[in-house]
N, C-alpha and C positions, 0 to 999 in steps of 0.2 A: 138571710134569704138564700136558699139555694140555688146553684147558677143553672142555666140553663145549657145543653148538650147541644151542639151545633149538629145537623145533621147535613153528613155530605152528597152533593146533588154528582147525579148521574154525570162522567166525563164523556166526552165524544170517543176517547179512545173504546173505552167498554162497548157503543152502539155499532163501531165499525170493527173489532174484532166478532161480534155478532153475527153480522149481516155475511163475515167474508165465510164461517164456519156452515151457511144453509144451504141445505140441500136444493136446490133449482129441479125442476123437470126432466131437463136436460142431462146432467149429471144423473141421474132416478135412472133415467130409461138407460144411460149405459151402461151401469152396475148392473144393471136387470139382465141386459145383452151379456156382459160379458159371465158372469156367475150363472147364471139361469137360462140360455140357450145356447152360450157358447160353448160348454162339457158333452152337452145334446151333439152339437154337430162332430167334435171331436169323436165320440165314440162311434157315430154311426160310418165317419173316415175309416176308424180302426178296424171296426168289422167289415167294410167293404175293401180293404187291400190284404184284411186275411182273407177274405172268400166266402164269407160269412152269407153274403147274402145269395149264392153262386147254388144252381139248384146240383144235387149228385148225379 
């Protein structure tokens, strides 16, 4: 008769290194801020202490 393969059940370790690597809302919206409006305000700083925005 051949044996049967035991298969191993999910540990708690695994379900809580899960939970701790998900992205939340929170974390979402301030990646957003900082990558995707934060370059925005930088540059428009830049160009307004060259003069950039300063009519001739």
């Amino acid at each position: 008769m051949p044996s049967k393969k035991s298969k191993k059940k999910l540990t708690s370790k695994t379900i809580e290194v899960n939970k701790e690597n998900k992205a939340t809302p929170k974390t979402a919206k301030i990646v957003l801020f900082v990558f995707g409006v934060g370059p925005l305000i930088l540059m428009c700083l830049f160009l307004f202490t060259n003069g950039f925005f300063n009519s001739p």
